[in-house]
N, C-alpha and C positions, 0 to 999 in steps of 0.2 A: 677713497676706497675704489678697487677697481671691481671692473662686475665680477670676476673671479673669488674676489674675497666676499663679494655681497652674496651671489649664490650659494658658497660654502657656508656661511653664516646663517642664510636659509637655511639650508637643508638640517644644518646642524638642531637647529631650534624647533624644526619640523620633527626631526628625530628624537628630540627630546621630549617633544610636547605627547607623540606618540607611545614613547617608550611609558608615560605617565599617563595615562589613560587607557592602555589596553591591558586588561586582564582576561583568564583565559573565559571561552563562552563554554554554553553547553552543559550537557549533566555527567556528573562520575557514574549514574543509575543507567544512561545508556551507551555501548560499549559497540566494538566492531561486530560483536557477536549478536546482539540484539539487531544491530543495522543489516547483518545478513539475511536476519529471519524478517525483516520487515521488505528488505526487500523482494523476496519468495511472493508475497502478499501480494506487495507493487507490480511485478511482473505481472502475474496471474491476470489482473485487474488491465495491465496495459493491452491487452487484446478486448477488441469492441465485441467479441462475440460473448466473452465471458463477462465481460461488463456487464452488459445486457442482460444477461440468464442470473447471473446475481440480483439484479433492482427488480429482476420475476421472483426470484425465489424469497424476497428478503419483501415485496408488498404481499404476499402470502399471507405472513406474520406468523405466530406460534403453529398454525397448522402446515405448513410447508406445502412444496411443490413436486409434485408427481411428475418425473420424465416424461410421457405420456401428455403432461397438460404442457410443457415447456415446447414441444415441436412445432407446434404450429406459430405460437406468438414469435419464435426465434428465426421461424424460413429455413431451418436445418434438419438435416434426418438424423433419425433416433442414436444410431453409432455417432453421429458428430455430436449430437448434444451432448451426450454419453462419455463421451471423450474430456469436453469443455467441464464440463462439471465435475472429471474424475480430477483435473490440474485446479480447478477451484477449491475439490477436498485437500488434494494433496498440499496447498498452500495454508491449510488449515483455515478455509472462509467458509465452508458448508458442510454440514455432517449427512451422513445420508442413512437412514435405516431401510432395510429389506419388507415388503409389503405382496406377500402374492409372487408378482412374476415380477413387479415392477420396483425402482427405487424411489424414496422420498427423499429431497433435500431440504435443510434447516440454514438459516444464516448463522452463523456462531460472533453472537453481538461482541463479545469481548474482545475476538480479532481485530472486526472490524473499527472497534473502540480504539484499540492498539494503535489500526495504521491513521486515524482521525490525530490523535494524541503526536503522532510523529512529525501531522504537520505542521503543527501551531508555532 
């Protein structure tokens, strides 16, 4: 045999061995639609400031975090926490209700379950 036919003969049985063992991965339950919405989450999360103001708002626990109590542990003024927290809502990771003058934020665990769930 020359190495030309030995390679062929390779690749061929490589090709076959593969064609027999690969089936599709993944779930039919997650879809490009759902990967958009998770990625929303993702982003959100890829800035260290909102990281951060998340793991405050979320050791809080069922009482949540007052704007007001997040500026100083964060080193940000109140417009930039403000800001950070409104892309955390809008990613749907924090809800926030009206209190006075000020806002409170909530972690919303089932998102965060969500994007946990995406990685495994």
């Amino acid at each position: 045999m020359t190495a030309t036919t030995t390679t062929t003969t390779t690749t061929k049985r490589t090709l076959a061995a593969l064609g027999a063992c690969c089936t599709p991965v993944g779930s039919a339950e997650f879809d490009e639609h759902d990967a958009a919405e998770l990625a929303k989450g993702f982003a959100a999360l890829a800035d260290p400031v909102r990281l951060h103001l998340l793991s405050l708002v979320a050791s809080t626990g069922t009482s949540g975090a007052c704007v007001c109590d997040l500026i100083e542990p964060s080193g940000r003024s109140q417009p930039t926490v403000s800001h950070h927290l409104k892309v955390l809502r809008e990613a749907g990771l924090v809800t926030s209700d009206k209190r006075g003058t000020w806002a409170w934020y909530h972690v919303v665990p089932g998102r965060l379950d969500q994007l946990r769930t995406a990685l495994r």
